[in-house]
C-alpha positions as CSV (number, residue, x, y, z in Angstrom):
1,X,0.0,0.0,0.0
2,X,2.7,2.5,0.8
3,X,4.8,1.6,-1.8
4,X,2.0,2.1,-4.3
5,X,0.7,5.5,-2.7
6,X,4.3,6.5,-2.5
7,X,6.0,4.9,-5.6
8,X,6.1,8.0,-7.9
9,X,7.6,10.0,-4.9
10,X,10.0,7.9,-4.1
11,X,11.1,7.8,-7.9
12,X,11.2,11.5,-8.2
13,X,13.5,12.0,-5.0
14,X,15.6,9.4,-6.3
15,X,15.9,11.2,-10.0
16,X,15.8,14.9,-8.6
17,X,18.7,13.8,-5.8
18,X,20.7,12.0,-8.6
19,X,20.0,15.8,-11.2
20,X,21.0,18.3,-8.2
21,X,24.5,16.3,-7.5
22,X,24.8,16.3,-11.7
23,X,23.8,20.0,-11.9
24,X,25.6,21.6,-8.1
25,X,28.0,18.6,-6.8
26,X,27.3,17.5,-3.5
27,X,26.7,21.2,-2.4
28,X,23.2,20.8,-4.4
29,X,22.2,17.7,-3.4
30,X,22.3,19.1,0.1
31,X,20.0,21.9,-0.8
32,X,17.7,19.8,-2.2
33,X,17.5,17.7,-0.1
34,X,16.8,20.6,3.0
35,X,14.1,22.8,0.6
36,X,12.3,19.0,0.3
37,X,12.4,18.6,3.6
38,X,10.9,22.3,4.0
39,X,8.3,21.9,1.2
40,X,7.2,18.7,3.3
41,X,7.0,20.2,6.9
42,X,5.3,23.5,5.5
43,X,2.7,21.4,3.5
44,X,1.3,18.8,6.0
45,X,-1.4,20.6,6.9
46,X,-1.7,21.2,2.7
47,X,-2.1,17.6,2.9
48,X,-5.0,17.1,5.4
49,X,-7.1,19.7,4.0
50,X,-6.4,18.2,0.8
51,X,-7.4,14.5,1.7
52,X,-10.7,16.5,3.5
53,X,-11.8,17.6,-0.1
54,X,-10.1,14.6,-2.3
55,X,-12.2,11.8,-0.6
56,X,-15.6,13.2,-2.1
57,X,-13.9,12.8,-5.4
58,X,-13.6,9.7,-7.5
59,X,-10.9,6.9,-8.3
60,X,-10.7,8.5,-11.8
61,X,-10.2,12.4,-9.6
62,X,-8.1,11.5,-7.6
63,X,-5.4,9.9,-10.3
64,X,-6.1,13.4,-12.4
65,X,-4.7,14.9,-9.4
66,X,-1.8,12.8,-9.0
67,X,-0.7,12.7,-12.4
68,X,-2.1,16.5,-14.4
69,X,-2.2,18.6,-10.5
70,X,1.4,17.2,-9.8
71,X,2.3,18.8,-13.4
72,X,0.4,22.2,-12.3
73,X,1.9,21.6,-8.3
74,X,5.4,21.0,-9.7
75,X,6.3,22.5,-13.0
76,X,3.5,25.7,-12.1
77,X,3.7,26.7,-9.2
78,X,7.4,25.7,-8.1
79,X,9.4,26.6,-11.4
80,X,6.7,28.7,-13.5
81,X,5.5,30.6,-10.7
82,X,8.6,32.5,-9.7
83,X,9.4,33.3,-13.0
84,X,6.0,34.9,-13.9
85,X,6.6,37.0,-10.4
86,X,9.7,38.5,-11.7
87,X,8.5,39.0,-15.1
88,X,5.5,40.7,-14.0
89,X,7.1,42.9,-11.3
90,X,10.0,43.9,-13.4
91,X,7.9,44.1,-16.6
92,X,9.9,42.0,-18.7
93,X,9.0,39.3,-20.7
94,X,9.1,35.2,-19.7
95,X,12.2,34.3,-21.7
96,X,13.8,37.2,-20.3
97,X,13.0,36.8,-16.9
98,X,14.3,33.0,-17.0
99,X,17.5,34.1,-18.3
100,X,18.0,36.5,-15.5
101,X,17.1,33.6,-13.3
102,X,20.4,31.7,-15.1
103,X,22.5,34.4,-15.5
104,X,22.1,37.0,-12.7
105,X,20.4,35.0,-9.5
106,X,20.9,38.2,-7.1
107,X,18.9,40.6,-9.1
108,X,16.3,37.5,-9.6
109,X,16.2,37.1,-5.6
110,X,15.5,40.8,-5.2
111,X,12.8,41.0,-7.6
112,X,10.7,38.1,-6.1
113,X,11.5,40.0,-2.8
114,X,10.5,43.0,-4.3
115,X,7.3,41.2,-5.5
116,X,6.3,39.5,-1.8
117,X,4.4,41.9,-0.2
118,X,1.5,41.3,-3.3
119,X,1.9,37.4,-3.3
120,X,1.3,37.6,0.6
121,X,-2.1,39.8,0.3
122,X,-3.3,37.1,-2.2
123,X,-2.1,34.0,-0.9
124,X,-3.1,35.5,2.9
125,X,-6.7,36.6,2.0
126,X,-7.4,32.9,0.1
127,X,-6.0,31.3,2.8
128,X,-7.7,33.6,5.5
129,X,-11.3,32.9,3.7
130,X,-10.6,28.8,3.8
131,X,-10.4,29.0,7.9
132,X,-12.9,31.2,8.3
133,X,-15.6,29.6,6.9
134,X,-14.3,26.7,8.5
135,X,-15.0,27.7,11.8
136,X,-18.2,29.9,11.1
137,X,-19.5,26.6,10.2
138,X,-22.0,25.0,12.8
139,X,-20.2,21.2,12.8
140,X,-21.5,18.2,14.9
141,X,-18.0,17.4,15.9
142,X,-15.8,20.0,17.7
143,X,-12.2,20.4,18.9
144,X,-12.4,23.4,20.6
145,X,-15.7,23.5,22.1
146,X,-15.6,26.4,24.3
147,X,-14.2,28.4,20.9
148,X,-16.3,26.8,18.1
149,X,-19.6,26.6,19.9
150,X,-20.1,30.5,19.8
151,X,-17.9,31.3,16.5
152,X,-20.6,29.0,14.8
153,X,-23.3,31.1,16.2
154,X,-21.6,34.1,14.9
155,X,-21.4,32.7,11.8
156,X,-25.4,33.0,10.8
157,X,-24.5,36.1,10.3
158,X,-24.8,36.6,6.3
159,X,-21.0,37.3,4.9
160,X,-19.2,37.9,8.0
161,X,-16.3,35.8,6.8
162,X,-16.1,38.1,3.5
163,X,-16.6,41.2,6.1
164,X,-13.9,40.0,8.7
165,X,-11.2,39.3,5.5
166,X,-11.9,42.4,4.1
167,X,-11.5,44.6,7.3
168,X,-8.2,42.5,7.8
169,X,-6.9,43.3,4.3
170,X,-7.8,47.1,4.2
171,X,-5.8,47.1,7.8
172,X,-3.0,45.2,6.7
173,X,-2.4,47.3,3.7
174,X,-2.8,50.8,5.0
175,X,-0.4,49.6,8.0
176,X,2.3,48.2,4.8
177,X,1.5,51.7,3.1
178,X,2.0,54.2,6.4
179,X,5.3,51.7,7.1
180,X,6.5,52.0,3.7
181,X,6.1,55.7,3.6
182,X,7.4,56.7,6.8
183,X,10.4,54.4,6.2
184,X,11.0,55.1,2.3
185,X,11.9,52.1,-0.1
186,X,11.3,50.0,-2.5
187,X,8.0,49.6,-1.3
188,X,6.6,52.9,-0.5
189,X,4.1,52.9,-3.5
190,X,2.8,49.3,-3.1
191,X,0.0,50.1,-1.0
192,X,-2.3,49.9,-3.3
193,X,-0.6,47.0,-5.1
194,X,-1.2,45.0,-1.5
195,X,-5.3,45.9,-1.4
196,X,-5.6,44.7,-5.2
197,X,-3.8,41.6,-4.8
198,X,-5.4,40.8,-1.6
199,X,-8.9,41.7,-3.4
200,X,-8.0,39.3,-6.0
201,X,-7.6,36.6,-3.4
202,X,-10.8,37.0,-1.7
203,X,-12.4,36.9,-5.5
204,X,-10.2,34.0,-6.5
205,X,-11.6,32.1,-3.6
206,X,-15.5,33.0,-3.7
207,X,-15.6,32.4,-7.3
208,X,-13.9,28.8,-7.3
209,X,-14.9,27.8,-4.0
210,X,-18.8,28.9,-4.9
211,X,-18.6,27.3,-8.6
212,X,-17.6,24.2,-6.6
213,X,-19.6,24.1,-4.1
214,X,-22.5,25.2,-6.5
215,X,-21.4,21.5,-8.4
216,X,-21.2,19.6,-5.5
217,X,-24.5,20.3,-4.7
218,X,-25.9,19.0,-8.0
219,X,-24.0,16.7,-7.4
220,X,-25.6,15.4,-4.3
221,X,-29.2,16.0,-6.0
222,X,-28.7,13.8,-9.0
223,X,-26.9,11.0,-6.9
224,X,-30.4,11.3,-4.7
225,X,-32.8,11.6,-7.5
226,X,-30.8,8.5,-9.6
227,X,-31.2,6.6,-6.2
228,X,-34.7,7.0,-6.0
229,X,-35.3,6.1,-9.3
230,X,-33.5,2.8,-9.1
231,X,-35.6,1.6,-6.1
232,X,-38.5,2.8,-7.9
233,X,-37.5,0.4,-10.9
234,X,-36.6,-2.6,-8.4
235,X,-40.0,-2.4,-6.7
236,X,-41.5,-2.8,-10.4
237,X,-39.6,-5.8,-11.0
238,X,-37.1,-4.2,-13.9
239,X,-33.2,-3.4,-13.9
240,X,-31.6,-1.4,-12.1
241,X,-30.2,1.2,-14.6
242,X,-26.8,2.7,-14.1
243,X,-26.1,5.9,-12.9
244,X,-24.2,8.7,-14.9
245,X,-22.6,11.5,-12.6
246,X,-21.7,14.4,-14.3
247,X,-18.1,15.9,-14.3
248,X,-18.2,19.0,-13.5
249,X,-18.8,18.8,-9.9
250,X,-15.0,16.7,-9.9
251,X,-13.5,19.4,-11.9
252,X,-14.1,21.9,-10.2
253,X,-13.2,20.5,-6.6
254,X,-9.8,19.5,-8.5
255,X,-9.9,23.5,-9.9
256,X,-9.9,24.5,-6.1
257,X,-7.4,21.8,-4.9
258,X,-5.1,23.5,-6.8
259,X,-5.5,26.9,-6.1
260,X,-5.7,25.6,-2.8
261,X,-2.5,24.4,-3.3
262,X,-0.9,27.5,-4.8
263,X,-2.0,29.4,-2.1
264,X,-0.4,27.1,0.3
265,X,3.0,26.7,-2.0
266,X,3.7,30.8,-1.1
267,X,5.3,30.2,1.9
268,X,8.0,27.2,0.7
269,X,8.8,29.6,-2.8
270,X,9.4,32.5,-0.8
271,X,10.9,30.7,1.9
272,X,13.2,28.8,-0.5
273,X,14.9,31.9,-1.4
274,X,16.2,32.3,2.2
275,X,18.4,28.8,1.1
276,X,19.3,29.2,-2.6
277,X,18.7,31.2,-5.0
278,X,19.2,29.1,-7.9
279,X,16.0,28.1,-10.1
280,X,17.0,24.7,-10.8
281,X,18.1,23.6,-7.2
282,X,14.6,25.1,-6.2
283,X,12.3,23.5,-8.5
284,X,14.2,20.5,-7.7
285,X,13.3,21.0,-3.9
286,X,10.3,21.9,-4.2
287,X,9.4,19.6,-7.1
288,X,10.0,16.6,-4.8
289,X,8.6,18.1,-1.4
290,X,5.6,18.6,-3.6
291,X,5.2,14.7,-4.6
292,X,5.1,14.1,-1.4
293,X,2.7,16.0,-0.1
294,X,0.1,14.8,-3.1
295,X,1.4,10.9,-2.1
296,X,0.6,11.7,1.7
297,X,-3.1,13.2,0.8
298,X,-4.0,10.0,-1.4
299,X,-2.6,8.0,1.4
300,X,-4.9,9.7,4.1
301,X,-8.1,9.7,1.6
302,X,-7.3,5.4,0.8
303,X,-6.2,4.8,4.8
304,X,-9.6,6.5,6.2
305,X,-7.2,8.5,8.2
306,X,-9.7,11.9,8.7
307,X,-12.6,9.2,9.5
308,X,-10.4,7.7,12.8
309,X,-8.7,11.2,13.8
310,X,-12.1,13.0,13.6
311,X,-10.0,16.4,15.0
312,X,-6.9,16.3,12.0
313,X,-9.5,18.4,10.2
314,X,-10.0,20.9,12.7
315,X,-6.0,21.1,13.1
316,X,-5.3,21.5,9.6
317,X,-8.0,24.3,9.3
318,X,-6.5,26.5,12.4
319,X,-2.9,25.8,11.1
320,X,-4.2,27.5,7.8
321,X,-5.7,30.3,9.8
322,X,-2.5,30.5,11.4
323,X,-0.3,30.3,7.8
324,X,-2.8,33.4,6.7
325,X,-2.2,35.7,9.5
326,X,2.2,35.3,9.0
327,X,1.9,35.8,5.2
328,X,0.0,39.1,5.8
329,X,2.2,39.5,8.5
330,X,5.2,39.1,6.1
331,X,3.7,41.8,4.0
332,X,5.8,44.0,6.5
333,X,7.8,41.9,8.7
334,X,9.8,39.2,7.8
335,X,9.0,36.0,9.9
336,X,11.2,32.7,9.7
337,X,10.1,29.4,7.7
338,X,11.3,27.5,11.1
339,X,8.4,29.7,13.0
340,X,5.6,28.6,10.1
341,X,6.7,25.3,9.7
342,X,6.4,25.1,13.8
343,X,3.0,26.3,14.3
344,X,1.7,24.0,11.4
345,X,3.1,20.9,13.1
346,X,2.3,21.9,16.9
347,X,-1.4,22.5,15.6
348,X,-1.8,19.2,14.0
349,X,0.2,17.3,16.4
350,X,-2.2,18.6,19.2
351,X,-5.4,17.4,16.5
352,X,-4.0,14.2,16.2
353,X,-3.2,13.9,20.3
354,X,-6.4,14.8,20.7
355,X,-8.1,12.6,18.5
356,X,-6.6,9.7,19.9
357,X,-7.4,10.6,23.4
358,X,-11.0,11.0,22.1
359,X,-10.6,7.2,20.5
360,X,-9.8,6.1,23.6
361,X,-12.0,7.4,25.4
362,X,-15.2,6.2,23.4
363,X,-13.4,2.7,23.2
364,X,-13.4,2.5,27.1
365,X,-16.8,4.2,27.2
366,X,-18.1,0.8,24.7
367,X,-16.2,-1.6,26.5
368,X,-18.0,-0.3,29.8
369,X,-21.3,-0.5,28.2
370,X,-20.4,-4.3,26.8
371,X,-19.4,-5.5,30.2
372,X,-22.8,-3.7,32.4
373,X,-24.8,-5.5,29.4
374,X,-23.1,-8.9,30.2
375,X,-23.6,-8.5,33.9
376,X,-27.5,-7.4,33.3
377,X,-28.0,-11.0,31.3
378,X,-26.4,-13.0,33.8
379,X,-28.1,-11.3,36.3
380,X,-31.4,-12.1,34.6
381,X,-30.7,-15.5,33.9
C-alpha cells in the first residue's frame, strides 16, 4: 500500500537527488535535499485539507490529481510561478526573466523580494477565507468546544467571513503603506498594489470555492434523485439502470485543490529563497517536497485517516488560519520558515493527540457499556 501511494515520490526523490549532484555537486544535493524537507514540513497541513476535499472525489479524480495537479503543483507553481513574479514585477518578458534567473540570480532574488508583499495579500486573503468559513460553520464534531460553539453562532450572520477578510486586508495594507512611507523604499508605493492583490484573493476564492460548491451540490441532487429512481424500478420488477454523474462537480473541486494548493506553496517559494537562489536547485526542492505532499493526501483519503482522527480536520483548518495571519504579517515583517513550519506541526500534532485521546475514550466508554450489558443478562438468567 505505501509503496503504491508512494511509488512515484519515491522515484522522483531518487531522479531529482541523482539531477541536483549532476547540476551543483554534492553542495546541491544538500540543498535539495533541506528545501524538500521544507516543502514537506510547511505542507502537512496542505495535505489534510487536501485528503478532507479529495475523498468526495472519485478513483478517476483522484489519479487526475496525481498525475495532471502534480504537473500544475510542480512545474507551475514551483518553477513557472517565480518566474511569472519577476517578469510581471519587473515588466519583462518570460524568456527574459528565465535568463536572468540563469544568469544573474541576485537581481532575480530581489525582484521576487520585491514582488512579496502582493503574493502575501493574495495568498493570505485565500488562505484567510478557507479557515474562516471553516469555523463559522455549525459542525457536529468540535475540537475546541468552548471556541467553536459561539464562532458557529456568529457565523449565521450573512458574509461575515467576506466582512472579517476584508476589514483585515484594508488594515494590513494601509499599516504596509503608512510603514513604507514613513520608512521610504522599495515599497513605499505598493499600497495599493497589497489591497488589489489581496482583493483578487478574496475573489479568487469565492468564485472557485462557490462554482464548486454550486457543483457539488448538483452533485448530491442527481446522486439522490438516480437513487430514488433505481428503487422505484426494483419495486416494479425491472433493472436497475446505471447511474451517470456528471463531471463537472469533480473538476471543479480538483480546480480548487489547486488553487488551494498554490495558495499554500507561497510560503515554501518564498521561503526557499532564504536557502538558494538558484531556479533549478529550487524546483528540484520543491518539485519533490511537492510529490510528497500529493502521495501523503491520497494516502490519508485510501487509509480512512480523517474518518479515525475526527480532529486532524479541525488542526489543519487553524494551522491555515494560522499560515494566513504570517503571510499578511510578512507583508511587513519578515518572519522565519522554522516559525511557520512550527505552528503547522504543533497544531496538527495537538489534532491528532487529541483525536486519539477522544478514540480512547469512546473505546473505554463501549467496553463499559459491553461489560454492564453482560452483567445485566447474567443477572437475569
Amino acid at each position: 500500500m505505501v509503496l503504491k501511494t508512494f511509488g512515484w515520490s519515491f522515484a522522483v526523490t531518487a531522479v531529482g537527488l541523482v539531477a541536483a549532484v549532476f547540476y551543483g555537486g554534492w553542495t546541491g544535493f544538500g540543498i535539495v535535499a533541506i528545501l524538500s524537507v521544507l516543502e514537506i514540513s510547511l505542507s502537512f497541513d496542505n495535505a489534510v485539507v487536501n485528503a478532507g476535499i479529495l475523498k468526495k472525489m472519485s478513483a478517476f479524480w483522484q489519479k487526475i490529481f496525481l498525475t495532471v495537479g502534480v504537473l500544475i503543483a510542480v512545474f507551475g507553481m514551483r518553477l513557472v510561478f517565480p518566474v511569472v513574479i519577476v517578469a510581471v514585477s519587473a515588466s519583462m518578458g518570460p524568456i527574459e526573466a528565465v535568463d536572468l534567473a540563469l544568469t544573474d540570480k541576485d537581481r532575480y532574488q530581489q525582484l521576487v523580494t520585491d514582488a512579496h508583499p502582493s503574493i502575501a495579500a493574495f495568498g493570505g486573503m485565500f488562505l484567510l477565507m478557507i479557515f474562516l468559513d471553516f469555523i463559522f460553520e455549525d459542525r457536529d464534531i468540535k475540537w475546541l468546544g468552548w471556541l467553536e460553539r459561539p464562532l458557529a453562532k456568529l457565523g449565521k450572520v450573512d458574509m461575515l467571513s467576506v466582512c472579517i477578510a476584508l476589514i483585515v486586508l484594508l488594515i494590513s495594507a494601509m499599516t504596509f503603506a503608512t510603514h513604507a512611507h514613513q520608512h521610504g523604499g522599495a515599497h513605499a508605493d505598493k499600497g495599493e498594489t497589497v489591497l488589489l492583490a489581496g482583493i483578487a484573493g478574496l475573489i479568487t476564492y469565492m468564485i472557485v470555492g462557490g462554482l464548486s460548491g454550486y457543483f457539488e451540490d448538483r452533485l448530491e441532487e442527481e446522486e439522490e434523485r438516480e437513487h430514488e429512481q433505481e428503487e422505484a424500478a426494483e419495486r416494479q420488477g425491472k433493472p436497475r439502470s446505471a447511474v451517470v454523474l456528471a463531471g463537472k462537480a469533480a473538476f471543479f473541486m480538483f480546480l480548487y485543490l489547486e488553487v488551494l494548493d498554490a495558495s499554500f506553496s507561497f510560503d515554501g517559494v518564498i521561503g526557499a529563497f532564504a536557502i538558494t537562489n538558484d531556479i533549478v536547485l529550487m524546483a528540484l526542492g520543491l518539485g519533490i517536497g511537492a510529490m510528497y505532499v500529493r502521495s501523503l493526501t491520497v494516502y490519508l483519503v485510501r487509509q480512512g485517516t480523517l474518518d479515525d482522527y475526527v480532529y486532524l480536520e479541525h488542526g489543519a483548518h487553524y494551522a491555515i488560519g494560522a499560515l494566513a495571519v504570517i503571510l499578511l504579517v510578512t507583508i511587513q515583517y519578515q518572519i522565519s520558515e522554522l516559525i511557520t513550519g512550527f505552528i503547522g506541526v504543533f497544531l496538527i500534532g495537538w489534532s491528532f493527540w487529541s483525536s486519539v485521546r477522544r478514540n480512547k475514550a469512546l473505546a473505554a466508554a463501549e467496553g463499559k457499556a459491553g461489560s454492564d450489558d453482560k452483567t445485566e443478562v447474567s443477572s437475569g438468567v
